[in-house]
N, C-alpha and C positions, 0 to 999 in steps of 0.2 A: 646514527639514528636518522630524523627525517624533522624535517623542519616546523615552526610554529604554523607556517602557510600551508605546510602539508597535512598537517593535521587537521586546521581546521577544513578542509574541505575534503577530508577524510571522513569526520566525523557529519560535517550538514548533510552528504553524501548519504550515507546509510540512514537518516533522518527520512530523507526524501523520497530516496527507492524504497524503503520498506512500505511507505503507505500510497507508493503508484504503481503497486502493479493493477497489471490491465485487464481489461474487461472483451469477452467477445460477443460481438452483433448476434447472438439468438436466446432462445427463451429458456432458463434453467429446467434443468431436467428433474429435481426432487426439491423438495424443504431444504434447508439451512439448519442443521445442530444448533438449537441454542438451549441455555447458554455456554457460551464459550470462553475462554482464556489463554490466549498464547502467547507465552514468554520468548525472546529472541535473545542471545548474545552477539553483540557486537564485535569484531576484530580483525584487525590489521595485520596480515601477516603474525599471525599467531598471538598480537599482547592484547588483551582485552581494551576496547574502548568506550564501551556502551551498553544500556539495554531498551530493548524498545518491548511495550507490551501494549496487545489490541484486546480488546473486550466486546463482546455481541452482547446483551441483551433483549428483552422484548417487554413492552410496556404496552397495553393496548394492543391499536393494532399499528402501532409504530417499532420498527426494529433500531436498535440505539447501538453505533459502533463507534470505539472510540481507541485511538492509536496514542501512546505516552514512551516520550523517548528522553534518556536520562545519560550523562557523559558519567564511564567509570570517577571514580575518586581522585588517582590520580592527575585525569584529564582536567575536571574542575578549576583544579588550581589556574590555569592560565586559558583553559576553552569550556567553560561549563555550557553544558546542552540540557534543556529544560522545554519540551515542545508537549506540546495537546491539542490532538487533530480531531474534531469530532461529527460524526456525519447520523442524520437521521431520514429513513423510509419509512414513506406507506408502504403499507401491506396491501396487492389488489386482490388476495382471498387467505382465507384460514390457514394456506397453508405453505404462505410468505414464495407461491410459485413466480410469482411476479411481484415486485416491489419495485417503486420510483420514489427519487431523491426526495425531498422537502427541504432539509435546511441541511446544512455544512459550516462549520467554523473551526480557524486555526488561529493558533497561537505558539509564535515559535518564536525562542528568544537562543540563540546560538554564539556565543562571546558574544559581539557589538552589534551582531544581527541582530532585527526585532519585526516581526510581521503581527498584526492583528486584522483580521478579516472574517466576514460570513458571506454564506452567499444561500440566497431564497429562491428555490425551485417553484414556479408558476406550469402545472403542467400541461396546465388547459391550455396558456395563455404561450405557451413554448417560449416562456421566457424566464431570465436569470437576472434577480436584482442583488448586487455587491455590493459591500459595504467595506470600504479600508479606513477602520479606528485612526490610525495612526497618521495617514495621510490623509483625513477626512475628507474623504472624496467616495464618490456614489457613482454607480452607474447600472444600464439596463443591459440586456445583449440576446438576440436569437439564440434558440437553443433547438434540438430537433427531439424526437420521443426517442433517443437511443443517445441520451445523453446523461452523463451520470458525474460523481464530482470522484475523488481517487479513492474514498474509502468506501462509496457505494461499487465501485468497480471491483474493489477485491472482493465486497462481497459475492455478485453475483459470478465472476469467475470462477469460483470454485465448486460449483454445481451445473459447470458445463460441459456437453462431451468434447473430447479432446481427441482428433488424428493427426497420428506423428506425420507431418511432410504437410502441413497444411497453415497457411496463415488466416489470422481472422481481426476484423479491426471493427472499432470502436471511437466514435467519440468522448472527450472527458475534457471537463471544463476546470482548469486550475487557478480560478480567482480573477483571470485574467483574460484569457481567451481559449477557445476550443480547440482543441487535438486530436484527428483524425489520427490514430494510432496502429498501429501493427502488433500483433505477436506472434509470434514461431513454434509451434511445437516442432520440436528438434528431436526426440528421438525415448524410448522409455530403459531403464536402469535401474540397478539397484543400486542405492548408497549404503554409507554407515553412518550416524552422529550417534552421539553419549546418550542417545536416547534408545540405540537399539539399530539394527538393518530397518528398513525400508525399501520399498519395490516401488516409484516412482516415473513420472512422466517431467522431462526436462523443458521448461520453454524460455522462448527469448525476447523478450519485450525491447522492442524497437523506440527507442524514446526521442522524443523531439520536445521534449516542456524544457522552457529557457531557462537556462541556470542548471540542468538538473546533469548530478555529473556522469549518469550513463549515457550520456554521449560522449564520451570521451573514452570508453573501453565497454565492450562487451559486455551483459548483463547475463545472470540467465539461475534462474528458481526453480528447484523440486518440488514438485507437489506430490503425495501419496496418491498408486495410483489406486483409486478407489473412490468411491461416493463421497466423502469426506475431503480429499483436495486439498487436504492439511500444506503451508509449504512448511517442509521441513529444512528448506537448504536454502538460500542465493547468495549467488556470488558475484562480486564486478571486479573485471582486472582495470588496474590502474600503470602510472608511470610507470614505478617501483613496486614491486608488488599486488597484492591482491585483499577485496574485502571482504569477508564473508561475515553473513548471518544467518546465526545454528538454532532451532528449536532447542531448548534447553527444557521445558514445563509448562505448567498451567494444568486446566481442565479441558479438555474436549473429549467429546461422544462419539462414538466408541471410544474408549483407550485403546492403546494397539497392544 
């Protein structure tokens, strides 16, 4: 098998890549489906260790997405994973074509890991005020108009055009500091998951956020290729093996 050290950053791992994927520098091309619900399965080399599941909503004219990530049962016993990522947008017209951050909070409790943090989008003012619960400490930071926090970035990623052979980067701010990021589209495919085939566009997000374990192996996420952008697939290789997280269900518009 694989160790208590190997799992646990097996498991924060897929915690953290699930809700950083990246965002690219131009202006979405359609609306956003809401409402939305997509279920992930976790796992390591084939035994289940997880599920993560993210939510869109719309309330107003604010869009509400929110990432909840849960360790299988067995895992619990000696690594339970209990995390809630939550990001909210303005909407700058009816028809959610542009939207910017507003607020973001996490809350991630991983065995003896514990993070409590928000962080306040100033649009006008291109600034970011933090707030860390746990280590009560506050701070301010530049930010620029193409700056977003990781779950406003998945959102607007997926209603963008996408050519294979081309990188495109984005700032994203992780509580901490700003991330000038990259990502790849690598090339379009069809896969299979328990959900059915899929005709997809493959890309590679280039990660540089500290601590985050895609830099240590290759990342790289399926998305349906189609207006919807659904990801159905990502995977990150590791030491020993490999992670993958599989669309499993929910609700999203269209069905395929």
């Amino acid at each position: 098998m694989y160790s208590k050290r190997s799992v646990k950053r097996i498991v924060a791992a897929f915690v953290l890549t699930l809700v950083t994927i990246i965002l690219v520098s131009a202006q979405p091309l359609m609306a956003f489906p809401i409402p939305e619900r997509l279920e992930f399965d976790v796992s390591y080399t084939g035994i289940t260790a997880g599920r993560v599941v993210q939510e869109v909503t719309q309330i107003g004219d604010e869009v509400h997405i929110v990432s909840t990530a849960r360790s299988a049962d067995w895992l619990k016993l000696f690594f339970p994973v209990d995390d809630r990522i939550e990001s909210v947008l303005v909407a700058g017209a009816p028809s959610f074509s542009v939207c910017s951050p507003k607020h973001y909070k996490e809350r991630i409790r991983e065995g003896w890991t514990r993070f409590h943090k928000e962080a306040v989008f100033d649009q006008e003012k291109k600034e970011v005020y933090t707030r860390d619960f746990l280590k009560k400490s506050e701070s301010t930071q530049t930010i620029t108009s193409q700056t977003y926090d990781t779950l406003s970035s998945f959102f607007f990623f997926r209603s963008m055009p996408l050519q294979v052979g081309k990188s495109y980067f984005i700032e994203i701010f992780d509580c901490k500091k700003l991330w000038n990021t990259e990502v790849q589209v690598v090339r379009r495919e069809e896969i299979e998951t328990p959900l059915g085939k899929f005709k997809t566009v493959m890309i590679k997000p280039i990660m540089k956020f500290e601590g985050i374990f895609a830099r240590t192996g290759d990342m790289f996420i399926w998305l349906t290729d189609d207006d919807r952008r659904i990801p159905v697939q990502m995977k990150s290789k590791v030491k020993i093996g490999s992670i993958t997280a599989t669309l499993v269900g929910g609700s999203y518009w269209p069905q395929k």
